[in-house]
C-alpha positions in Angstrom: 49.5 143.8 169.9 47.0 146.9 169.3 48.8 150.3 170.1 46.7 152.9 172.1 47.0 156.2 172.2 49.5 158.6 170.3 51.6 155.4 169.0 48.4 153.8 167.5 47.9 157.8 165.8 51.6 157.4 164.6 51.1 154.0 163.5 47.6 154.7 161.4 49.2 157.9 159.9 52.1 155.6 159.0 49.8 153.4 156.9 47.5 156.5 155.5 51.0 157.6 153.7 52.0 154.1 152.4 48.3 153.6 150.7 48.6 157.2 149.5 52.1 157.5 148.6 54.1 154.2 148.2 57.0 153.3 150.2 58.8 156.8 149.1 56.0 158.6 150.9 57.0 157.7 154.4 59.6 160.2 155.6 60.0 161.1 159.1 58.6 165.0 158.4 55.6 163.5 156.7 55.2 161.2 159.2 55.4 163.5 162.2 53.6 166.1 160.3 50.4 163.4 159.8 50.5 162.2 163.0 50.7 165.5 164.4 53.8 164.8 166.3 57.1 166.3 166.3 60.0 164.2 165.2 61.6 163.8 168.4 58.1 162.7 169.4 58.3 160.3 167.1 61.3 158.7 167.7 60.8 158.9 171.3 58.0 156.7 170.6 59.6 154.6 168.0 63.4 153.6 167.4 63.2 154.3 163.3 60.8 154.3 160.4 61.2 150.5 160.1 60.2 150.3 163.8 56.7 151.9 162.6 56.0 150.3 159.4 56.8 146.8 161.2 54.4 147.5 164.0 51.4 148.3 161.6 52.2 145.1 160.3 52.0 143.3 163.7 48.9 144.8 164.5 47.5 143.7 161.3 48.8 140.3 161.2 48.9 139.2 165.1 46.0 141.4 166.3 43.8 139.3 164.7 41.4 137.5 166.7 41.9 134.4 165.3 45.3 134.0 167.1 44.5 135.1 170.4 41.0 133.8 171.0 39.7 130.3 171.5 39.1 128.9 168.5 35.6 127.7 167.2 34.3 124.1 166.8 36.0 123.4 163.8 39.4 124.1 161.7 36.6 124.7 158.8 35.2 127.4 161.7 38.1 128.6 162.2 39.0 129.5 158.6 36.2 131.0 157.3 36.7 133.5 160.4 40.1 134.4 159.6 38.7 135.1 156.2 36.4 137.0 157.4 38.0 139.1 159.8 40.8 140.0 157.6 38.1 140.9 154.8 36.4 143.1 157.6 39.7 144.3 159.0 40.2 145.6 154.5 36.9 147.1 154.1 36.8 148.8 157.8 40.5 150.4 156.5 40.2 150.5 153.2 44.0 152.1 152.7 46.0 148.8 154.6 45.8 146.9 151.8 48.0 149.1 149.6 49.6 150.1 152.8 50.5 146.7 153.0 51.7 146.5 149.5 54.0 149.2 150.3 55.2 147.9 153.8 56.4 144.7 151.5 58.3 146.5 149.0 60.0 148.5 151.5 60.9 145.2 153.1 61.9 143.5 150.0 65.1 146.8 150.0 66.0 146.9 153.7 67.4 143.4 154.9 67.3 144.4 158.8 62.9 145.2 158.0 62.7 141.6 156.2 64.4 140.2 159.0 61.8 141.3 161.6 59.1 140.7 159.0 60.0 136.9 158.9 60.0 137.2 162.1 56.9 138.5 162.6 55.3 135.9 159.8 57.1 133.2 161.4 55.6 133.9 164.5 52.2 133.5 163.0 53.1 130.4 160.9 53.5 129.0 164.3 49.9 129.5 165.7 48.3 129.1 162.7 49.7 125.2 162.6 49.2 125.2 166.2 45.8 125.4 166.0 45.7 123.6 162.6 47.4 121.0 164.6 44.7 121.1 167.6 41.9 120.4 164.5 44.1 117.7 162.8 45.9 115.6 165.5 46.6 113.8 162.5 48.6 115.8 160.9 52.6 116.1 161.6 54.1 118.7 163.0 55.6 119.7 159.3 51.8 119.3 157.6 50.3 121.4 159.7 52.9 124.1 159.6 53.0 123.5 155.3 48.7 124.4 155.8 49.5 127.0 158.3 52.0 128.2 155.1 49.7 127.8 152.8 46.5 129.8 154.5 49.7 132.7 155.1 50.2 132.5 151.3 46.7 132.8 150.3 45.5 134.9 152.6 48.2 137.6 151.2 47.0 136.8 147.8 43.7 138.1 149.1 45.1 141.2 150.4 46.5 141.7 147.1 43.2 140.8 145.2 41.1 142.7 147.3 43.4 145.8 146.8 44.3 145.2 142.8 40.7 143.9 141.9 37.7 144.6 144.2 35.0 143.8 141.5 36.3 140.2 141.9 35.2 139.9 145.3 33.0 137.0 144.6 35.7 135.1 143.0 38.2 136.0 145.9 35.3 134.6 148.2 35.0 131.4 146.3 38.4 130.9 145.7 38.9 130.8 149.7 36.0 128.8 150.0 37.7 126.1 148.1 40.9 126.0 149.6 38.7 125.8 152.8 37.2 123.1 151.1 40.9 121.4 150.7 42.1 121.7 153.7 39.0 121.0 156.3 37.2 118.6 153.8 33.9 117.4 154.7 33.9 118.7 158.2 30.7 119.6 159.1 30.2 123.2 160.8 29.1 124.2 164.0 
């Protein structure tokens, strides 16, 4: 779900001071103060800090394209545009990636923030293998949810590459190519 308006301000100044600062940096002052909000502002918009963090992560995660648009001809389609978008999503905000290294080891400290954020990843699990499903009627209902795992899992590895080695970027883009590779097989493209 993208945010408009002065939420989608508090929510981008929210990631600006995780890339910048780390988990530690995101305090309600510095938060207000970089959104140019007060704090009751803030917290009229948002219940906590949590409630922020978590919906930069939603917007991320299930505002991508690939789970709300039709999908293309193929599950080997399909793939290569979630890789791509989320490598244009990185390189059009340079700072979500180590914001989204932050946002995970604030997560990994404050049970009630995993919670949501399995939530939240469980909720993509589920259309990923739904669509993996429509592509591969026949897979089972666990195999395609195991792929739809597995793309989750490597496409966070990717975040993490991207952010820890961008030089690499040719590797990162044949690695994905290959688990492309292993999961569509021969399936011609579009």
């Amino acid at each position: 779900m993208i945010r408009t308006g002065k939420k989608q301000d508090i929510v981008a100044a929210a990631v600006a001071l995780l890339a910048e600062g780390g988990p530690e940096a995101l305090t309600a002052s510095a938060l207000a103060a970089a959104a140019g909000v007060s704090k009751a502002n803030l917290f009229h918009h948002f219940g906590s800090l949590d409630e922020v963090v978590l919906a930069a992560f939603e917007d991320f995660l299930l505002g991508m394209e690939s789970l709300r648009e039709p999908p293309p001809a193929t599950l080997r389609d399909w793939l290569e545009t979630l890789m791509a978008e989320a490598a244009q999503s990185l390189a059009a905000r340079p700072r979500l990636s180590g914001a989204y290294l932050a946002f995970v080891a604030r997560a990994r400290s404050e049970p009630r923030l995993r919670a949501r954020l399995e939530a939240v990843v469980a909720e993509a699990r589920a259309g990923f293998a739904a669509i993996i499903g429509g592509f591969r009627p026949d897979l089972s209902a666990a195999q395609a949810e195991a792929l739809a795992s597995l793309v989750l899992i490597a496409g966070d590895g990717m975040v993490i590459h991207r952010d820890l080695f961008p030089d690499h970027l040719a590797a990162q883009t044949a690695g994905w190519r290959a688990l492309v590779d292993l999961i569509a097989g021969k399936e011609s493209t579009s």
